[in-house]
Each structure stands twice: as structure tokens, then as C-alpha cells.
Gaussian input, Z-matrix of N, CA and C with variables (Angstrom, degrees):
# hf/3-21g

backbone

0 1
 N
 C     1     B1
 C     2     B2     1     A1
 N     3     B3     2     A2     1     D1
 C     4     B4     3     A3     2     D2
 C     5     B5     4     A4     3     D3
 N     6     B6     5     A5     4     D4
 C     7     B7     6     A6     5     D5
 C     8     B8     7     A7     6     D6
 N     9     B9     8     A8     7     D7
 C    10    B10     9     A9     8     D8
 C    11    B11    10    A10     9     D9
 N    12    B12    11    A11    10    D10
 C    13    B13    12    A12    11    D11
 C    14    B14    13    A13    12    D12
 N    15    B15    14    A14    13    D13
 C    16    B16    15    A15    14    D14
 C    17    B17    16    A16    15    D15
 N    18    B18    17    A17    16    D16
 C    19    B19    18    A18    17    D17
 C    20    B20    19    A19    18    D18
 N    21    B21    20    A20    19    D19
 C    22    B22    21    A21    20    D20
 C    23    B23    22    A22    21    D21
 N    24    B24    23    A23    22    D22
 C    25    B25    24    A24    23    D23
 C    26    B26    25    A25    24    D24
 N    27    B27    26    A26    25    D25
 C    28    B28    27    A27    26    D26
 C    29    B29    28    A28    27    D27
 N    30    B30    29    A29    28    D28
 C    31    B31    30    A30    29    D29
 C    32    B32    31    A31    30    D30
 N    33    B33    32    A32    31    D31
 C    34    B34    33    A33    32    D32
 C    35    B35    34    A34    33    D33
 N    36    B36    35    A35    34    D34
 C    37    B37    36    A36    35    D35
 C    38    B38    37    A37    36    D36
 N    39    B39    38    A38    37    D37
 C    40    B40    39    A39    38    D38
 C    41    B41    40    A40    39    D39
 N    42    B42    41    A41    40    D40
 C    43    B43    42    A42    41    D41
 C    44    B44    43    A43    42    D42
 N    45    B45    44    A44    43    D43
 C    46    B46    45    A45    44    D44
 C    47    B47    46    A46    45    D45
 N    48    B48    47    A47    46    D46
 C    49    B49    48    A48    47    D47
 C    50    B50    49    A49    48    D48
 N    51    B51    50    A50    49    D49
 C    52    B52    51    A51    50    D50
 C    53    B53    52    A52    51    D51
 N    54    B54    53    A53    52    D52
 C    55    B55    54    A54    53    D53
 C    56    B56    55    A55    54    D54
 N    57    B57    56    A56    55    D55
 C    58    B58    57    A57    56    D56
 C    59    B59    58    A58    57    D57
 N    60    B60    59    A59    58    D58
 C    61    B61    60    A60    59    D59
 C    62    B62    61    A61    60    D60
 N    63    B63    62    A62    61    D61
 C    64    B64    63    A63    62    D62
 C    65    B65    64    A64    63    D63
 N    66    B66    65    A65    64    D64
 C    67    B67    66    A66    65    D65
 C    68    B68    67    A67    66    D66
 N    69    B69    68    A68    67    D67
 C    70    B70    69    A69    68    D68
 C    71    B71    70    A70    69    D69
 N    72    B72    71    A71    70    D70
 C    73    B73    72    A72    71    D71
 C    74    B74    73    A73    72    D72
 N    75    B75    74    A74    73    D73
 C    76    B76    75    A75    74    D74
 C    77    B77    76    A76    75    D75
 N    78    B78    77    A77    76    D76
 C    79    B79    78    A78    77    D77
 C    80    B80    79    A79    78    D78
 N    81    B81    80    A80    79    D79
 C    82    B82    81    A81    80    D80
 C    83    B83    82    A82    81    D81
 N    84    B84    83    A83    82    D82
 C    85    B85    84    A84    83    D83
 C    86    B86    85    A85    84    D84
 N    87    B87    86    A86    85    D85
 C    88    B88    87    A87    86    D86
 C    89    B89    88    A88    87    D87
 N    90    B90    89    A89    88    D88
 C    91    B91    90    A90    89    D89
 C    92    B92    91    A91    90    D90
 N    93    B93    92    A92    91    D91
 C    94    B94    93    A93    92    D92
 C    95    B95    94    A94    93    D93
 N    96    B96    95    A95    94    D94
 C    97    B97    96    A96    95    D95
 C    98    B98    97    A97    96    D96
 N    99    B99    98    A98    97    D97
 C   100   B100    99    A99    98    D98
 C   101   B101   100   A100    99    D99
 N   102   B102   101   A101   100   D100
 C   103   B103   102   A102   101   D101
 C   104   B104   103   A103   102   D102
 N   105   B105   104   A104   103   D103
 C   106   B106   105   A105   104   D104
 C   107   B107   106   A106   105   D105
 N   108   B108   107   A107   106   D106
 C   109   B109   108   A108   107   D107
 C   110   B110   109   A109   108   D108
 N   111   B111   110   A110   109   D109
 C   112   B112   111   A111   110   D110
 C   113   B113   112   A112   111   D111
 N   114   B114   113   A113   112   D112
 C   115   B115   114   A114   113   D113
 C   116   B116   115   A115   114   D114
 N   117   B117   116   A116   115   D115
 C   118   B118   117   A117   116   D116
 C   119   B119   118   A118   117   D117
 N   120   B120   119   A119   118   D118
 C   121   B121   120   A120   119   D119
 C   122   B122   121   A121   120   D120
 N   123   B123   122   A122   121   D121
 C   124   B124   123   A123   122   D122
 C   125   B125   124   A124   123   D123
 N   126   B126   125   A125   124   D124
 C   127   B127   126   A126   125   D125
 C   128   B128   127   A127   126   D126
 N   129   B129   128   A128   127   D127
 C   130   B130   129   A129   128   D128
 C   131   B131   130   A130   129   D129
 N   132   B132   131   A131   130   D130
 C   133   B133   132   A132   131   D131
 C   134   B134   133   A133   132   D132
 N   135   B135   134   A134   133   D133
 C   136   B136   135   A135   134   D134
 C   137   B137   136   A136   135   D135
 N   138   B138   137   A137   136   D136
 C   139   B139   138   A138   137   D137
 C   140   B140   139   A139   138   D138
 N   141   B141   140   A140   139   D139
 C   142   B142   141   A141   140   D140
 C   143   B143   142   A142   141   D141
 N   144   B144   143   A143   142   D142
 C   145   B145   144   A144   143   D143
 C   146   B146   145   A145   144   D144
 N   147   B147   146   A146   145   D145
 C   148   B148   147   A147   146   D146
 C   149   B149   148   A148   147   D147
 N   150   B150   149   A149   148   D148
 C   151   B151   150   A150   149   D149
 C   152   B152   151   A151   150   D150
 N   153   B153   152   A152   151   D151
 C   154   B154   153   A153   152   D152
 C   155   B155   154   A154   153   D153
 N   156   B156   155   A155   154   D154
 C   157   B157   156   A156   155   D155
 C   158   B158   157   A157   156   D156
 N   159   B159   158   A158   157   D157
 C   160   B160   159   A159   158   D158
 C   161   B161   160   A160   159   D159
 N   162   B162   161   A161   160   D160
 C   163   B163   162   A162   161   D161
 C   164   B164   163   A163   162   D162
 N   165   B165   164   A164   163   D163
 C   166   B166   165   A165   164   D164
 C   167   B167   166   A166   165   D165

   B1=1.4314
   B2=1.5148
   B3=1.2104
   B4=1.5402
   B5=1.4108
   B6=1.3893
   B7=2.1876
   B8=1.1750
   B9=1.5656
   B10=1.5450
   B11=1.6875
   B12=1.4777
   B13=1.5151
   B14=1.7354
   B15=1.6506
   B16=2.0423
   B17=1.7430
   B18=1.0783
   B19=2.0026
   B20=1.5548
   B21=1.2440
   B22=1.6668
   B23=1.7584
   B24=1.4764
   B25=1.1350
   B26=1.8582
   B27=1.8325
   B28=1.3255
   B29=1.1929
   B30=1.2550
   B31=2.1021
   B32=1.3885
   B33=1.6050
   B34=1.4638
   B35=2.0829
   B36=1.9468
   B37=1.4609
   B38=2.0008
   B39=1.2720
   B40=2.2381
   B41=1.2376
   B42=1.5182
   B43=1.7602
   B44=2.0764
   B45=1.1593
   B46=1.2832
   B47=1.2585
   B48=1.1731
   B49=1.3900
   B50=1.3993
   B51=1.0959
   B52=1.2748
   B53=1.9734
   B54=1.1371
   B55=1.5433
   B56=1.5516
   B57=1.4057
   B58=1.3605
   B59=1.5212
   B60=1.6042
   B61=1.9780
   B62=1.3989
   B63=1.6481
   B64=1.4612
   B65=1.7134
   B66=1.6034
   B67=1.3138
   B68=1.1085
   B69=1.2639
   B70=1.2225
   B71=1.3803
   B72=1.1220
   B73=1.2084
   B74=1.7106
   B75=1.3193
   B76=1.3511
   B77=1.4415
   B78=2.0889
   B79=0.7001
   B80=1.4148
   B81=1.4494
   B82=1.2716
   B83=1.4695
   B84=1.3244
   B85=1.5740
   B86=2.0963
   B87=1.8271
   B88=1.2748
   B89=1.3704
   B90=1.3082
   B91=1.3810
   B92=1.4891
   B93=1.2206
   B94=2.0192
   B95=1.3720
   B96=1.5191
   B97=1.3247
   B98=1.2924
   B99=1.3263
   B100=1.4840
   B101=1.6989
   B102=0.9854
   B103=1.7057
   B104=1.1666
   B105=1.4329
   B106=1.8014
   B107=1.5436
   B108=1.7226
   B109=1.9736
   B110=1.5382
   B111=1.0623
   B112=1.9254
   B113=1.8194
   B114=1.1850
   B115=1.7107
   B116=1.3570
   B117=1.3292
   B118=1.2408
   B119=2.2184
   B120=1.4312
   B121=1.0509
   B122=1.5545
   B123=1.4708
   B124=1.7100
   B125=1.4617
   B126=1.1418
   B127=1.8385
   B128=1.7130
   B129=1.4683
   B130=1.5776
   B131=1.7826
   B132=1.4318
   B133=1.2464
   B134=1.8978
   B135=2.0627
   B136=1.4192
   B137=1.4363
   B138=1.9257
   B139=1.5412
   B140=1.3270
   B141=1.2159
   B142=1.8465
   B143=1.8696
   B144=0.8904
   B145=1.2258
   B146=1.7312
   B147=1.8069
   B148=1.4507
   B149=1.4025
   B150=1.3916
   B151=0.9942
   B152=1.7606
   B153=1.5024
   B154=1.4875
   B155=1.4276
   B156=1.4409
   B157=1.5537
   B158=1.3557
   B159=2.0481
   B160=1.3213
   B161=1.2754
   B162=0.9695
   B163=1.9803
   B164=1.8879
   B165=1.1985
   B166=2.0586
   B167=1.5063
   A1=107.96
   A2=115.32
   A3=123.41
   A4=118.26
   A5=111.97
   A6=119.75
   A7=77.16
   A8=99.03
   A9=102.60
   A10=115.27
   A11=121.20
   A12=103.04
   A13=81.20
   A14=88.08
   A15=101.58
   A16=104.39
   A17=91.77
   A18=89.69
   A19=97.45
   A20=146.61
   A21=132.01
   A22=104.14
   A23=90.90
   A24=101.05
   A25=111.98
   A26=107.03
   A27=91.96
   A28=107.80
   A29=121.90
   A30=115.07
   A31=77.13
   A32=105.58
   A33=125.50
   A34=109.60
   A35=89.69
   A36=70.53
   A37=97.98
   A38=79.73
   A39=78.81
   A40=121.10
   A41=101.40
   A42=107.33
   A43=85.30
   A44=75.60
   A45=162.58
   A46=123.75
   A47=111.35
   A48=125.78
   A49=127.49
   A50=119.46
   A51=147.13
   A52=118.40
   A53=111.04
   A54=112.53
   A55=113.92
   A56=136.53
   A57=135.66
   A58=104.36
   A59=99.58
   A60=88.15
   A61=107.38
   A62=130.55
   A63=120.82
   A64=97.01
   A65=116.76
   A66=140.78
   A67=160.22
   A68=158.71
   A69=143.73
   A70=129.63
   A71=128.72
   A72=129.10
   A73=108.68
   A74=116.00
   A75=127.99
   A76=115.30
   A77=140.34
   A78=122.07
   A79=121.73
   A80=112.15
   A81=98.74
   A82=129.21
   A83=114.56
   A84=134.64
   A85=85.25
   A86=100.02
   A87=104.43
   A88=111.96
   A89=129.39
   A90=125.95
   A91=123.24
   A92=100.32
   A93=122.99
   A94=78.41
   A95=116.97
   A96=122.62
   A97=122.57
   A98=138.44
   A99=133.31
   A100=92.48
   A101=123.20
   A102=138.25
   A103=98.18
   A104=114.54
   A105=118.68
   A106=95.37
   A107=103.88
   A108=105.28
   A109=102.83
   A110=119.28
   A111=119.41
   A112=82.58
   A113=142.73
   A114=130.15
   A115=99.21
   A116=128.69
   A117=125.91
   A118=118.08
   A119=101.72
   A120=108.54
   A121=120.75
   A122=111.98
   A123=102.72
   A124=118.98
   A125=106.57
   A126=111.16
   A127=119.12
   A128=85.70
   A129=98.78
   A130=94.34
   A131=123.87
   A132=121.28
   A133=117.96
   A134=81.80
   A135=93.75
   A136=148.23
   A137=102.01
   A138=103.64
   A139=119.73
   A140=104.21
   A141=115.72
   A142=90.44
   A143=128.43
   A144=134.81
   A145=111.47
   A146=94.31
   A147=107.70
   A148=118.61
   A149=130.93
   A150=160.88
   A151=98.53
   A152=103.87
   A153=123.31
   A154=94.88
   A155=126.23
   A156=120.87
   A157=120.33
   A158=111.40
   A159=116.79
   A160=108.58
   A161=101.20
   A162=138.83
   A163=101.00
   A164=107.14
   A165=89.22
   A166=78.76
   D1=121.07
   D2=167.15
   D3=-78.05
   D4=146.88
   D5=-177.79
   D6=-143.67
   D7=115.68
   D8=145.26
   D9=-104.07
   D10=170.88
   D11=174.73
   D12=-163.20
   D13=-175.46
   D14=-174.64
   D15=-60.22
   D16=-28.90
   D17=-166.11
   D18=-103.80
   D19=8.12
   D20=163.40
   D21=175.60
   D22=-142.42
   D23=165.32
   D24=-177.59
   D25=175.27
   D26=-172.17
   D27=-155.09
   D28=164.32
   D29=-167.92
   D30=-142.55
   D31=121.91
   D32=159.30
   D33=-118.86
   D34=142.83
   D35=-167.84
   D36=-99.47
   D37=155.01
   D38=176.32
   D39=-58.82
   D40=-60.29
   D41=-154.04
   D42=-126.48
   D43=151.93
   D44=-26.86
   D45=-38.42
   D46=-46.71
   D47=162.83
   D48=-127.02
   D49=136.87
   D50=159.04
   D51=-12.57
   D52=59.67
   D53=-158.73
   D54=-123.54
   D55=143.13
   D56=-175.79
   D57=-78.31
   D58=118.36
   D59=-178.22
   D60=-97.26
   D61=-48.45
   D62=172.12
   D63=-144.06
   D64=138.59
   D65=145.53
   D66=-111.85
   D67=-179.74
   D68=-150.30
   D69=170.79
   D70=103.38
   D71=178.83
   D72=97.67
   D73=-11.21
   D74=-174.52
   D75=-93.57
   D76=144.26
   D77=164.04
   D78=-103.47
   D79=178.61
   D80=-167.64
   D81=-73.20
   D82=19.32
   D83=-147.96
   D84=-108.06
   D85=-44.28
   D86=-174.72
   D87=-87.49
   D88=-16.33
   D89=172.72
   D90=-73.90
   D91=-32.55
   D92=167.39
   D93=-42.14
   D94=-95.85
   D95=-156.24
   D96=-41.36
   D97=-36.27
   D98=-160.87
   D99=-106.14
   D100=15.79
   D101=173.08
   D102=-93.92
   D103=-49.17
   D104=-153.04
   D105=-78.05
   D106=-53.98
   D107=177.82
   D108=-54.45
   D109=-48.92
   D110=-169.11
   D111=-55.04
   D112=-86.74
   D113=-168.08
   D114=-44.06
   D115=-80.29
   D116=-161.29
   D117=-27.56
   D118=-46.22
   D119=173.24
   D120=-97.92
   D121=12.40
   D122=-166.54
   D123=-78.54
   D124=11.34
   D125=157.53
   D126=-66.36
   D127=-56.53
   D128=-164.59
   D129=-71.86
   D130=-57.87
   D131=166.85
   D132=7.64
   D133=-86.59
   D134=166.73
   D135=-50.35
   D136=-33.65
   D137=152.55
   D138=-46.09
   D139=-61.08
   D140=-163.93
   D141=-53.78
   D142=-48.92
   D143=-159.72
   D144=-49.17
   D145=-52.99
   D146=-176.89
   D147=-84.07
   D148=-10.86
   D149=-134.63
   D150=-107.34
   D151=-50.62
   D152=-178.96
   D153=-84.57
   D154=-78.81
   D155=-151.83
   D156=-83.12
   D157=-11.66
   D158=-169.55
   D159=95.99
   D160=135.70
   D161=146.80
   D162=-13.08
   D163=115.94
   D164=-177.92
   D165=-111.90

């Protein structure tokens, strides 16, 4: 999943787990946070996910 924002950006992967793969421009104060929403929402995430590209 890609976050972009005004100050960088960041690709976290879902599954298996929930992990920061590459970032930029972000500190670690802001990556906590868009970590916590990426779990907080990683249900719906994955709907939206399968929803667009299909069922693998």
C-alpha cells in the first residue's frame, strides 16, 4: 500500500504482515501514525484491494 503526503511518502506491505517496505521524506513520529491507520483499517484495505483487482 502506498501514502503519499506534503512531506514524503511510504509503501507498507499488508500480508502477511503489516510492515514498512520503503520511505521518504517522513519522520518516524509520522510513520507510527500511518502504520497504526494502515492496522486500524487493514480489513477494509484488503476489501478495497480485492474488490478492484479480484479474488487471486
Amino acid at each position: 500500500m502506498h501514502v503519499t503526503g506534503e512531506d514524503g511518502e511510504a509503501k507498507f506491505w499488508i500480508e502477511p504482515v503489516i510492515s514498512l517496505a520503503v520511505y521518504y521524506g517522513l519522520n518516524q513520529k509520522k510513520l507510527n501514525e500511518i502504520q497504526r491507520i494502515v492496522e486500524d483499517h487493514k480489513d477494509e484495505i484488503v476489501k478495497a484491494w480485492q474488490k478492484h483487482f479480484g479474488k487471486h
